[in-house]
N, CA, C and O atoms as a DFTB+ gen file, in Angstrom:
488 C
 N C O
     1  1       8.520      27.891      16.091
     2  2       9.181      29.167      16.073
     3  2       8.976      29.821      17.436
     4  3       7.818      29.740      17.845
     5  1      10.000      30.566      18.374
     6  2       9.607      31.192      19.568
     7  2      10.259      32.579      18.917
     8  3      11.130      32.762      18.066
     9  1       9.306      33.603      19.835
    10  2       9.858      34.835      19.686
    11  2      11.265      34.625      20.929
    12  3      11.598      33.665      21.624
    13  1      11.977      36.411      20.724
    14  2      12.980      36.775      22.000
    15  2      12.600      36.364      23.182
    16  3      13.458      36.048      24.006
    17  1      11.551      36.308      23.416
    18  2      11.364      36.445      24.782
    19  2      11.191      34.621      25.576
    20  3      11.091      34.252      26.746
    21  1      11.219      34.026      24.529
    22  2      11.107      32.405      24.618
    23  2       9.270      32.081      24.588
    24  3       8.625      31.288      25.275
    25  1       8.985      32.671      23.928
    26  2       7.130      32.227      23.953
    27  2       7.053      31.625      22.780
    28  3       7.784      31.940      21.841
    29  1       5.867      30.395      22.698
    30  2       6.030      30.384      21.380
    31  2       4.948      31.136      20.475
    32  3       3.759      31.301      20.745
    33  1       5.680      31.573      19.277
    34  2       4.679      32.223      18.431
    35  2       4.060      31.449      17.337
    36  3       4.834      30.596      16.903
    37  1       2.864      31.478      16.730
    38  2       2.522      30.759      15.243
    39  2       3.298      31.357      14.440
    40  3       3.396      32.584      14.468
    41  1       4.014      30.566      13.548
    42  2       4.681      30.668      12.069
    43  2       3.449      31.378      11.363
    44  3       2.386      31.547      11.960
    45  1       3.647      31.757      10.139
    46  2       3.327      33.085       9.778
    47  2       2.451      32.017       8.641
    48  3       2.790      30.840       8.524
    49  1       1.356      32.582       7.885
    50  2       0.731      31.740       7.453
    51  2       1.480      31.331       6.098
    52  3       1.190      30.278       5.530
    53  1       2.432      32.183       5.613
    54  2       3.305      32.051       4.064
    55  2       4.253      31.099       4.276
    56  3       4.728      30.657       3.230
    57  1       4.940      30.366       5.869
    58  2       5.211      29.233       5.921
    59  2       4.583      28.657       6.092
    60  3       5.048      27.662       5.537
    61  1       3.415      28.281       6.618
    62  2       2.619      27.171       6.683
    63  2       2.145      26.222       5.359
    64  3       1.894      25.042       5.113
    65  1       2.200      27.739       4.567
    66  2       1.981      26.755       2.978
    67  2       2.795      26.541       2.306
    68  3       2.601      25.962       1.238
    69  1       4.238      27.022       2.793
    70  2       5.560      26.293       2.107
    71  2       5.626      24.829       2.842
    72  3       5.698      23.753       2.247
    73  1       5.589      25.008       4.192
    74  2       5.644      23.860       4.923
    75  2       4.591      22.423       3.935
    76  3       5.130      21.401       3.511
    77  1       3.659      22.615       3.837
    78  2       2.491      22.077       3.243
    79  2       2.662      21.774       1.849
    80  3       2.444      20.603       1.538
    81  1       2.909      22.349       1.193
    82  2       3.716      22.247      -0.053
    83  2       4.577      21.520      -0.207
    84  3       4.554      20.773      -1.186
    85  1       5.605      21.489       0.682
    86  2       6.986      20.686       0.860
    87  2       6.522      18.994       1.298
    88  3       6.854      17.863       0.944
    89  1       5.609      19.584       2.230
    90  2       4.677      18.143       2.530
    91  2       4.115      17.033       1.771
    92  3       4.252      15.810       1.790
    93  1       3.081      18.315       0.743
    94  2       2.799      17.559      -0.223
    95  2       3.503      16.923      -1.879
    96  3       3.027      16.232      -2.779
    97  1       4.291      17.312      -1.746
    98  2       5.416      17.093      -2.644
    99  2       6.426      15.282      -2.808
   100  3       6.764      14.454      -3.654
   101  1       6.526      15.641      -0.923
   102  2       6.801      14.845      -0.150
   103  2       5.645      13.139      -0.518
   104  3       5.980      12.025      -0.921
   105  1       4.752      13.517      -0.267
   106  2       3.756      12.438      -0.776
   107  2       3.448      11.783      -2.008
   108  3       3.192      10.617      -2.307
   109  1       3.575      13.193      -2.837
   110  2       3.539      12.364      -3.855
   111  2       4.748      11.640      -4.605
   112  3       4.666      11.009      -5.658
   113  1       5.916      11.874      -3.814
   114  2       6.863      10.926      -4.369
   115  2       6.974       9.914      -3.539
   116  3       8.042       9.327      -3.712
   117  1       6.153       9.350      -2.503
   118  2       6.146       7.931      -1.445
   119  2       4.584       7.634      -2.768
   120  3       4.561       6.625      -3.472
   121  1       3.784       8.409      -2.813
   122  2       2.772       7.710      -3.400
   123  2       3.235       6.935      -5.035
   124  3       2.527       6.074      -5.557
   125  1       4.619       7.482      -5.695
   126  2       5.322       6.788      -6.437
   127  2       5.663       5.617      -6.352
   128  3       5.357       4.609      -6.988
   129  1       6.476       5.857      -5.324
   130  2       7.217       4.981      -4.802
   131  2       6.412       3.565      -4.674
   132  3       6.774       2.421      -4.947
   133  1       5.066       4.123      -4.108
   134  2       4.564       3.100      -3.476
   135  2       4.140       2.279      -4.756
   136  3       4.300       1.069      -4.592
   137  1       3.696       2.595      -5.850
   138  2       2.986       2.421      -7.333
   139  2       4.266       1.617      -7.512
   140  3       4.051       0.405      -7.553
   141  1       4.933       1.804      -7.573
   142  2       6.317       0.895      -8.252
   143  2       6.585      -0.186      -7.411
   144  3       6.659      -1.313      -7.900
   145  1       6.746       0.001      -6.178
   146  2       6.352      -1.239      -5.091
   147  2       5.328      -2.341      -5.293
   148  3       5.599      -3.534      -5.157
   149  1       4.003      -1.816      -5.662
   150  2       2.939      -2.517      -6.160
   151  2       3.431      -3.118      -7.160
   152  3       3.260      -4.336      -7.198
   153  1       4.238      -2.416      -8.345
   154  2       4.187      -2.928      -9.433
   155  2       5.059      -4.210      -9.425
   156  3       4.713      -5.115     -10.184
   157  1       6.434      -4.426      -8.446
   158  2       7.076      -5.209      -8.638
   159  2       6.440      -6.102      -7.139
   160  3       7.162      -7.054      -6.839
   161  1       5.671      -5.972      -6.559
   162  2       5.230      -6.743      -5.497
   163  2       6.150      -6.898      -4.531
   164  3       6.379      -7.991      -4.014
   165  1       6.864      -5.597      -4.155
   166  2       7.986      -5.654      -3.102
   167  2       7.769      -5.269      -1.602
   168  3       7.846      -4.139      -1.119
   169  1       7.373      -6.887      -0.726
   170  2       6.702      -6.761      -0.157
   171  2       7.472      -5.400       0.913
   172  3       6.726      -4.478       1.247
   173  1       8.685      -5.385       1.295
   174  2       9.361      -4.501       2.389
   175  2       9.054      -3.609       1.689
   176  3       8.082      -3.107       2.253
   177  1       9.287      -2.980       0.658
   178  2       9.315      -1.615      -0.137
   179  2       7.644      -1.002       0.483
   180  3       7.289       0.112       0.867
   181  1       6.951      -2.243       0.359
   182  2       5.250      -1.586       0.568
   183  2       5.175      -1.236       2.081
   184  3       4.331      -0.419       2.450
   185  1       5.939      -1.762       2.890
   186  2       5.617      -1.437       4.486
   187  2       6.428      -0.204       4.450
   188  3       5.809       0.800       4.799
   189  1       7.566      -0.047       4.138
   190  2       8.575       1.621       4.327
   191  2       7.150       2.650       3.507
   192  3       6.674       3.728       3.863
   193  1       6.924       2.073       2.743
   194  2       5.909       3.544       1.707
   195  2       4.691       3.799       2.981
   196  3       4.452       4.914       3.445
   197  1       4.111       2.731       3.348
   198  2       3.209       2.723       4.262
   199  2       3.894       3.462       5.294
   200  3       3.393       4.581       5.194
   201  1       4.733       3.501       6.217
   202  2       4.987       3.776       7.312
   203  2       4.853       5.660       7.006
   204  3       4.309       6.563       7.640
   205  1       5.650       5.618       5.721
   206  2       5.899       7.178       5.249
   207  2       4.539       7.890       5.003
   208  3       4.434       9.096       5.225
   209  1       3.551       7.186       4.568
   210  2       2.534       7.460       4.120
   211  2       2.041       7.931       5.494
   212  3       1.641       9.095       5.466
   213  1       1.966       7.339       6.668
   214  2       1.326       7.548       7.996
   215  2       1.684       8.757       8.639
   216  3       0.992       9.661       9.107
   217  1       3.060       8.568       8.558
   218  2       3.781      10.421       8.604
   219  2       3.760      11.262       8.396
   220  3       4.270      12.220       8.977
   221  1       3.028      11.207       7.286
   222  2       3.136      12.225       5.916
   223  2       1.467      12.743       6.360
   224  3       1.211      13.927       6.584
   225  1       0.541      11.761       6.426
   226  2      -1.007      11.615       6.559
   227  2      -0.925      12.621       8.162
   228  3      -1.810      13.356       8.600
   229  1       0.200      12.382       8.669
   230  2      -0.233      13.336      10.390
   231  2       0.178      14.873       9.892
   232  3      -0.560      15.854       9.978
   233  1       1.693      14.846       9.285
   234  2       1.868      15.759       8.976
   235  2       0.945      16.922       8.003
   236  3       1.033      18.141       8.151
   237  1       0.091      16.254       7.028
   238  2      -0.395      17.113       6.210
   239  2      -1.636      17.124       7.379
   240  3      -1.744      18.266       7.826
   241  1      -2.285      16.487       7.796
   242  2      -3.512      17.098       8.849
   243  2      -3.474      18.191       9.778
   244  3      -4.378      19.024       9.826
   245  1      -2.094      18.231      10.788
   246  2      -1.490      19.133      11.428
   247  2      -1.455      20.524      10.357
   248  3      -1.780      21.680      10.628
   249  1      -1.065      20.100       9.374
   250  2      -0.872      21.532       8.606
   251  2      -1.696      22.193       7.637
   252  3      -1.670      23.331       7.169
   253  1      -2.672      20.877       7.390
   254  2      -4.211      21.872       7.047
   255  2      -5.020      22.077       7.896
   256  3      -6.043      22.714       7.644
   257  1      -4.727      21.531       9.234
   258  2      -5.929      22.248      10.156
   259  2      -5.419      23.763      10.324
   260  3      -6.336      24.475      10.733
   261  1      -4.358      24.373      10.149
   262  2      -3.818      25.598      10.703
   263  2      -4.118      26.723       9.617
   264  3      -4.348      27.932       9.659
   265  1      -4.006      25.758       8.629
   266  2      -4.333      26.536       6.690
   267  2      -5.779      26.737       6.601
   268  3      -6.404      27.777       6.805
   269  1      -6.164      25.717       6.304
   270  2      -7.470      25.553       6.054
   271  2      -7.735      25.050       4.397
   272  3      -6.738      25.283       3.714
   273  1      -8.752      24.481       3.710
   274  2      -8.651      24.453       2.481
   275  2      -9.198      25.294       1.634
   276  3      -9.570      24.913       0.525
   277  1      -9.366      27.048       2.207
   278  2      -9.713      28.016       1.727
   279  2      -8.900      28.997       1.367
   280  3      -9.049      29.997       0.666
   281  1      -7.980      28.531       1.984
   282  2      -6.257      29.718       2.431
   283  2      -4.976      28.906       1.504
   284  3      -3.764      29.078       1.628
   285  1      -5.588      28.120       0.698
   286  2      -4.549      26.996      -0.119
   287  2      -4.105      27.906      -1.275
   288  3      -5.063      28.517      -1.747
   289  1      -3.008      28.155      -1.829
   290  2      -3.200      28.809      -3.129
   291  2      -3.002      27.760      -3.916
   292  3      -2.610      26.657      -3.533
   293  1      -3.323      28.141      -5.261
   294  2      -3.168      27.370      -6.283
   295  2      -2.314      26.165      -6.658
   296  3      -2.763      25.147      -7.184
   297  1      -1.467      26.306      -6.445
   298  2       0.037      25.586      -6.258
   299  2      -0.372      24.361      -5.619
   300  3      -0.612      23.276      -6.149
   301  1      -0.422      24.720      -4.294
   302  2      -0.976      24.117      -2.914
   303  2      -2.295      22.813      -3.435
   304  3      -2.382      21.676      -2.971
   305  1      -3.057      23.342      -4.344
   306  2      -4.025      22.887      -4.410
   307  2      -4.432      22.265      -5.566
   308  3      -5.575      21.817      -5.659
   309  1      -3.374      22.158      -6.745
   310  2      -2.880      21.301      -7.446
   311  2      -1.958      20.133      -7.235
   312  3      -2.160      19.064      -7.810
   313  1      -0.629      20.385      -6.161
   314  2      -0.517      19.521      -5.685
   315  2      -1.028      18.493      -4.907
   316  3      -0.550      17.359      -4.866
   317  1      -2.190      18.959      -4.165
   318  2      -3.075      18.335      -3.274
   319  2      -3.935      17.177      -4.201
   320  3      -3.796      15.995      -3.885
   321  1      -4.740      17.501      -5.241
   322  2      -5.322      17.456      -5.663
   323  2      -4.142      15.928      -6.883
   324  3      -4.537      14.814      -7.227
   325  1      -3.190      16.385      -7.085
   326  2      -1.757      15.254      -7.733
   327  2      -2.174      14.096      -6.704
   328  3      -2.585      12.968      -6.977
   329  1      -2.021      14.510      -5.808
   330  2      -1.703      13.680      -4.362
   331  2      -2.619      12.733      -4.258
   332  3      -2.283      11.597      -3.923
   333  1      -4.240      13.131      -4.598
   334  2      -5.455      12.721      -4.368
   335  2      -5.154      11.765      -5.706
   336  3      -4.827      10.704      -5.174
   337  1      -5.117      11.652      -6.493
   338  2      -5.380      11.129      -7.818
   339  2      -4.006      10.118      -7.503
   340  3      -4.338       8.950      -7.301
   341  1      -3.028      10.291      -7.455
   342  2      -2.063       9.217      -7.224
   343  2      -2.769       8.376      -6.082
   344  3      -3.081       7.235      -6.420
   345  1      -3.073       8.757      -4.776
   346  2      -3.537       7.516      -4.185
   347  2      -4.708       6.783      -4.375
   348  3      -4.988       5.680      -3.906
   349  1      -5.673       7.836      -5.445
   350  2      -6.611       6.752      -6.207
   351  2      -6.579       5.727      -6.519
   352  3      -7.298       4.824      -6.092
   353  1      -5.345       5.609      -7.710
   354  2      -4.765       4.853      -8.871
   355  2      -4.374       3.759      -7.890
   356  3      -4.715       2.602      -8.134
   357  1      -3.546       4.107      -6.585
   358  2      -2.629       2.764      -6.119
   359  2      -4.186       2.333      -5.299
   360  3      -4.583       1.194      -5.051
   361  1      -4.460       2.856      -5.177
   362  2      -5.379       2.356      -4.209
   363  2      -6.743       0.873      -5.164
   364  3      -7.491      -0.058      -4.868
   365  1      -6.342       1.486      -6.101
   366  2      -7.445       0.816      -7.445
   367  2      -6.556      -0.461      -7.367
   368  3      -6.882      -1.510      -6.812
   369  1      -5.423      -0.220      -7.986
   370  2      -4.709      -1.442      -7.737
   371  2      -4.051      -2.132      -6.826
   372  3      -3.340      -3.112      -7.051
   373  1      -4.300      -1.578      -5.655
   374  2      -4.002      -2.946      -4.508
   375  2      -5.274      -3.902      -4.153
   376  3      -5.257      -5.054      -3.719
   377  1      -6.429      -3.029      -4.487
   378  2      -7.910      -3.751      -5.122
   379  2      -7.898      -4.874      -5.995
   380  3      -8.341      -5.986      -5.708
   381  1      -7.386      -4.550      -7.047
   382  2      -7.015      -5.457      -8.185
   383  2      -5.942      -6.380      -7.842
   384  3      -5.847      -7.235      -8.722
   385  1      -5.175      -6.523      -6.991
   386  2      -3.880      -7.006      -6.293
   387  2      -4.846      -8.537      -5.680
   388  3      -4.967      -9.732      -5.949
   389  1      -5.360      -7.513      -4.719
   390  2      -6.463      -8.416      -3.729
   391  2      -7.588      -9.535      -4.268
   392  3      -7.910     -10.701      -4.040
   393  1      -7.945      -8.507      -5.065
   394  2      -9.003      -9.728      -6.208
   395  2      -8.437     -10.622      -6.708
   396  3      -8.786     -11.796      -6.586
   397  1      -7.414     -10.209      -7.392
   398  2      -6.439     -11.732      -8.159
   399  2      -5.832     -12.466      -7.047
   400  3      -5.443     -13.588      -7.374
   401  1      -5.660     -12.170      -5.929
   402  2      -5.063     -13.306      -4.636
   403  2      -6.391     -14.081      -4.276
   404  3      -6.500     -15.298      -4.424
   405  1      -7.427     -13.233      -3.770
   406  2      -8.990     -14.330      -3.796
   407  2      -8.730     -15.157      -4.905
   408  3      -8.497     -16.348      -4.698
   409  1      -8.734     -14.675      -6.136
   410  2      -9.583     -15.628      -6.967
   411  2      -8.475     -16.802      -7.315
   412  3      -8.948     -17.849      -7.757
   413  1      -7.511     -16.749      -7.207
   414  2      -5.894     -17.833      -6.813
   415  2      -6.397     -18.703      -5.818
   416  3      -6.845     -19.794      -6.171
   417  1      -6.384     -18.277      -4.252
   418  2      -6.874     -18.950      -3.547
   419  2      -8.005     -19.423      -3.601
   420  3      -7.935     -20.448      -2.923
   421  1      -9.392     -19.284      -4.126
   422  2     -10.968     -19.892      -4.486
   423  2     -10.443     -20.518      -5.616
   424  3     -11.558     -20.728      -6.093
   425  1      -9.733     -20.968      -6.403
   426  2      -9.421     -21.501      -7.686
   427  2      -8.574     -22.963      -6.753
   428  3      -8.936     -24.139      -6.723
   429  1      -7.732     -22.505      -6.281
   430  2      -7.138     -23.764      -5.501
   431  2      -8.211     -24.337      -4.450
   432  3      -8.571     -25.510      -4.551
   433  1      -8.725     -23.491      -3.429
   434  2      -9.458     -24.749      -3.061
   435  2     -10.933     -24.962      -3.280
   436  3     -11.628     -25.582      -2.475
   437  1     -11.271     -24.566      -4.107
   438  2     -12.657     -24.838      -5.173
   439  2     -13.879     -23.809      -4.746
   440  3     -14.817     -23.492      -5.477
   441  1     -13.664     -23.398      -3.500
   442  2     -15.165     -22.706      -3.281
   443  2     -14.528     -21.282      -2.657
   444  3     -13.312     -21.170      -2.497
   445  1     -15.399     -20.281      -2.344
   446  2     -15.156     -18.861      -1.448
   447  2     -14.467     -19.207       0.662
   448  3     -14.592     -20.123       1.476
   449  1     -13.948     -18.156       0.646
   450  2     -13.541     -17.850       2.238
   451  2     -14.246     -17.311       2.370
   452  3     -14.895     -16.708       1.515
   453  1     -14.427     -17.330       3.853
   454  2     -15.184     -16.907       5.020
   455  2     -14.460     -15.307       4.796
   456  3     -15.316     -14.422       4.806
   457  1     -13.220     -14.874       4.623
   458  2     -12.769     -13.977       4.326
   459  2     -13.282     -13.087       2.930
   460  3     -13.302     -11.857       2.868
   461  1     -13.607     -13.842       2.058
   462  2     -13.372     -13.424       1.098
   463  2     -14.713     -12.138       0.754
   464  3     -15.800     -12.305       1.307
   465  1     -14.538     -11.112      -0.021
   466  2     -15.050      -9.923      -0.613
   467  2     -16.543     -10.538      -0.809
   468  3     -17.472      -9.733      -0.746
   469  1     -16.893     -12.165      -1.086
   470  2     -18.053     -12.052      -1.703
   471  2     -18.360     -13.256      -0.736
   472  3     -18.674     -14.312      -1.284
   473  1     -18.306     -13.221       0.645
   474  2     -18.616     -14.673       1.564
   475  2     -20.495     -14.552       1.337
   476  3     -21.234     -13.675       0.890
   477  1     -20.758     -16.227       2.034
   478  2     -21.960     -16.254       1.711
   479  2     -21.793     -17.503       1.257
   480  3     -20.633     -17.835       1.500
   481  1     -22.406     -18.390       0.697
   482  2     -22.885     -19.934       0.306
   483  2     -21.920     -20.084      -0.812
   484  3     -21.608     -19.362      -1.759
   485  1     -21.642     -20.961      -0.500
   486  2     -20.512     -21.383      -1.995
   487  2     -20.815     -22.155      -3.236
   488  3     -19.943     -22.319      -4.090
């Protein structure tokens, strides 16, 4: 936002938490998105959610450093809080994703990777 005079001014703090709001809103329908991606194992679908996710991750930092998480109202902080709990869940299951690909690959070739979650003597 610039004032008349061409300076720029800070947006007023009642946009910052529409902005933020809109943000987080924003997330939690890529953090959908992304859950349904998982679900059908679509590998392009998971890199677009990711990319959005990275966007989204600058954007909401930029706009709670200016807020703060004391200046959140309610709204704000239920959605936040949606947001948190959806990327739990996907996050649980790309865990569970990962474990069942180890234990596929240690099943085919009989012992653990050097990669794998639990390396060490086979």
């Amino acid at each position: 936002m610039t004032h008349i005079t061409g300076k720029p001014v800070a947006a007023p703090a009642h946009e910052d938490r529409q902005d933020l709001a809109s943000s987080l809103r924003q997330m939690i329908a890529v953090l959908q998105a992304e859950r349904q991606a998982l679900a059908t194992l679509k590998a392009d679908a998971l890199l677009d959610v990711t990319r959005e996710k990275e966007g989204l991750c600058d954007e909401l930092a930029f706009l709670g450093s200016h807020i703060g998480a004391g200046r959140m109202d309610d709204e704000t902080r239920a959605l936040a809080q949606t947001a948190k709990s959806l990327n739990d869940v996907n996050r649980r299951v790309r865990n569970l994703l990962a474990a069942n690909v180890t234990g596929q690959l240690e099943a085919l070739g009989g012992k653990r990777h050097a990669y794998s979650a639990h390396s060490g003597p086979a």
